[in-house]
Each structure stands twice: as structure tokens, then as C-alpha cells.
N, C-alpha and C positions, 0 to 999 in steps of 0.2 A: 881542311878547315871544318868546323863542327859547327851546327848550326846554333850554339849559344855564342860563339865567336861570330858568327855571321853577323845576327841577329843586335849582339854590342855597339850602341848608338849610333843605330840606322834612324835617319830622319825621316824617311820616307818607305813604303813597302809596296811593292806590286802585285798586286790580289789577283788573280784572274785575267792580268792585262790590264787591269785599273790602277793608275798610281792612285795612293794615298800617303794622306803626312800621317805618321804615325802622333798621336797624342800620348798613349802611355806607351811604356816599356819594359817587363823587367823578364832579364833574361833567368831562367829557370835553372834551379839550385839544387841545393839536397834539402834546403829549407819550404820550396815551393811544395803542396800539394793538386792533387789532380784540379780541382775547383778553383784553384788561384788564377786568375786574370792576369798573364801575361802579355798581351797586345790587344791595342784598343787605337784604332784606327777609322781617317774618317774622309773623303771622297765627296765633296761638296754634301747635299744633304745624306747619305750614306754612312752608315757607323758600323764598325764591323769589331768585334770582340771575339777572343782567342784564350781558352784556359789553357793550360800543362797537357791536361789531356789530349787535345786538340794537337799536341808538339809530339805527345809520347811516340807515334808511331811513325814518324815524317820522317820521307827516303830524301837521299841526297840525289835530283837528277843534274846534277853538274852545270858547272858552270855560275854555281850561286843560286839556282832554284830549288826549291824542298815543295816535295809533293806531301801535304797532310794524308792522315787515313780518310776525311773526307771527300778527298778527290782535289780541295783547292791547289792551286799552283802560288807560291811566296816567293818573291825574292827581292832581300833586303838592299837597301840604297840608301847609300853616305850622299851627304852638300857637300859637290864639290868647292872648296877654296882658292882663288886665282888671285895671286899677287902681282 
């Protein structure tokens, strides 16, 4: 699974161990540039924003977490649905 698959309307993102709802999202394209704002995320008063850049170098540590070149830990989270 790749992480634009991942990342495909995740409601929620775990930053660091901190859930967050995700606010924006656009998973990155051949259309996307480095500066473009793909995740914008917010943790009560917390906001945390994420360009292309930020994604270009992010390893897959299994399991659904992606380590950034910054060091952050991400791993994206679907609402689950119960009928």
C-alpha cells in the first residue's frame, strides 16, 4: 500500500502519538508541487500543516506508519462505520 493510498480519506492522522482530525487533505499528484499544502491537521488548540515536500522522502515503517524526512511518525485513520 503507498502512502497516497494510505493517506485517501483518512479522517483522522496520528502525529507523534497525538490523534488529530484531519481538516484538509489532498493526496499528492503529478499535479501537486513541493509548496503545496497537502495536510492540515488540528489536535484541540494545535494545527499542524504538511507540504509535498514534507511527504517526498517518507519511508514506509509498516504497519500504516510513514516516518517523514523530519523525523515525525504519521499514520493515517479511517471512522469506523457500525451498522
Amino acid at each position: 500500500m503507498t502512502l497516497a493510498h494510505t493517506m485517501h480519506g483518512s479522517d483522522f492522522v496520528l502525529i507523534d502519538g497525538v490523534v488529530c482530525e484531519t481538516e484538509y487533505l489532498r493526496v499528492p499528484d503529478e499535479f501537486t508541487v513541493p509548496d503545496d499544502v497537502v495536510l492540515e491537521a488540528t489536535s484541540g488548540d494545535t494545527e499542524f500543516a504538511f507540504t509535498r515536500a514534507d511527504f517526498d522522502e517518507a519511508r514506509d515503517m509498516g504497519d500504516g506508519v510513514y516516518r517523514l524526512a523530519s523525523g515525525r511518525l504519521l499514520r493515517f485513520l479511517t471512522s469506523a462505520t457500525l451498522h
